[in-house]
N, C-alpha and C positions, 0 to 999 in steps of 0.2 A: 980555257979548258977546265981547270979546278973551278971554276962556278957553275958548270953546265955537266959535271958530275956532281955537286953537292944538292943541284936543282931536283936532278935524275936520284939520288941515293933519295931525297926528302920525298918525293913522289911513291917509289917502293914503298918507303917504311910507311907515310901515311897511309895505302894501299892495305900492307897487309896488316894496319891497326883496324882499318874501317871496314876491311870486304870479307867476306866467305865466313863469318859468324855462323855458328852451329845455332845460334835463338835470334832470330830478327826481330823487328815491329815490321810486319807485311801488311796490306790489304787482304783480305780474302780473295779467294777465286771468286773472278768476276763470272759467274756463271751461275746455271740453276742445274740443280741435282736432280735424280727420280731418285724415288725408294723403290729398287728392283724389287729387292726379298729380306727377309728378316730368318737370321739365322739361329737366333734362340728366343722365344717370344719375354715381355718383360713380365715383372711382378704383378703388374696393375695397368698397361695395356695392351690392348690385341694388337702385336703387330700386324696383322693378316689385314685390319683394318689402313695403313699407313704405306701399306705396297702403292705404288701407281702415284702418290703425293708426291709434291716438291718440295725443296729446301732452296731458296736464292738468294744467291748474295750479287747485289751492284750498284756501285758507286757510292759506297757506304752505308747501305741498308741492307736488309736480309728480313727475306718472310717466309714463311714454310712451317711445314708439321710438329718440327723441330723446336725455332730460333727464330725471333722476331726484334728489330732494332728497325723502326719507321721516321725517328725523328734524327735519325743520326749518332754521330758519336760512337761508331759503331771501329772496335777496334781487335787487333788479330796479331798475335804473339805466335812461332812456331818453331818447333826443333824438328832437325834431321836425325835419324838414327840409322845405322846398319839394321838388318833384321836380326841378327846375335842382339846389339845393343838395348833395340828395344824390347825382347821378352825376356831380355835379363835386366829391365828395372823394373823394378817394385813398385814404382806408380802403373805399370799396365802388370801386373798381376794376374790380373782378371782375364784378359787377354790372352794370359802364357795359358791359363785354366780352359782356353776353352780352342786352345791352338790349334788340334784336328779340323775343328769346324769353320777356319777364318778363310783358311787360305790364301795367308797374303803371299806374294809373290818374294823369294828370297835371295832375288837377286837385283831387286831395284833398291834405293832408296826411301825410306820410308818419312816422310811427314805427318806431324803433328801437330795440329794446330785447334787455338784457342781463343775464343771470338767474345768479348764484351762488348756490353752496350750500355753505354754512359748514360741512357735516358732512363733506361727500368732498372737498369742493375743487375740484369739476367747473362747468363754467361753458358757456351756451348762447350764443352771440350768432353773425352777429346774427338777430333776431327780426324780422320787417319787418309791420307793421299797418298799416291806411291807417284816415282819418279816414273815419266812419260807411260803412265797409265790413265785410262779414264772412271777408274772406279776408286770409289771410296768407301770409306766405314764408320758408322756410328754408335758409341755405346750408348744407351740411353735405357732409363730402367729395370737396369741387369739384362736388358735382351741386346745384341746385333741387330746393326740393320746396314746392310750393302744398297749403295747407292753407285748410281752412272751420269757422267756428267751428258748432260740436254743436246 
C-alpha cells in the first residue's frame, strides 16, 4: 500500500512540475489564416492591400503575407494571459494604446505566440489567439491586422 501511494504522490508531483506552464514550446496552429481587415493601416504598408491574403502554418512550415519558414525548423513559443494581465504589460503597450480599436474579447483567454524559423532567422510575434475563438490578431508595422481561421 506505502508503494502504490508513493508511486501515486510521484506521478502528481511530476504532473504538476511538467503540465499547465503559463510559456510552452507548441507547434503553431496547424491551420491557415485570412486577413479579414486591418485596423489601423502600418507606416510603410497598405493594409487594404493584405485583406483577403493568407498566413499558414502546417506541419512545421508557414507561408503567407506575413511569415514564411519553407525548409523547416520552424518553431513557436506562447504565453497565456488574462486580458487584465495582458494590457497591463509593457511589452503589449502598444496594444493598451490602441485598446478601443482591438476588441478582443475579455472574457476568454488570451494567447500569445511566437514563431521562429531556424532556416532565415525571421521571427513573427506577437500572434494574439483567444481561447475557443477563431479570430486572431496581428501587429505588424505599427498597423493591426484581424485575421479568421480558414
Amino acid at each position: 500500500m506505502v508503494l502504490k501511494m508513493k508511486k501515486l504522490l510521484a506521478i502528481v508531483v511530476l504532473g504538476l512540475l511538467f503540465g499547465g506552464n503559463a510559456t510552452s514550446n507548441a507547434t503553431p496552429v496547424q491551420t491557415t489564416w485570412v486577413i479579414e481587415k486591418y485596423l489601423l493601416s502600418g507606416a510603410f504598408l497598405d493594409g487594404e492591400k493584405l485583406v483577403g491574403k493568407t498566413q499558414r502554418f502546417h506541419k512545421g512550415l508557414a507561408e503567407g503575407a506575413f511569415f514564411n519558414c519553407n525548409n523547416g525548423g520552424l518553431n513557436s513559443w506562447y504565453a497565456t494571459y488574462s486580458y487584465e494581465e495582458f494590457f497591463n504589460n509593457k511589452q503589449f503597450e502598444y496594444f493598451l494604446q490602441n485598446k478601443s480599436i482591438l476588441n478582443f474579447p475579455t472574457d476568454k483567454k488570451i494567447y500569445v505566440e511566437k514563431l521562429t524559423c531556424a532556416d532565415n532567422k525571421s521571427v513573427l510575434f506577437p500572434f494574439i489567439q483567444f481561447e475557443d475563438e477563431d479570430i486572431g490578431f496581428y501587429e505588424f508595422d505599427n498597423g493591426f491586422y484581424q485575421l479568421r481561421k480558414k
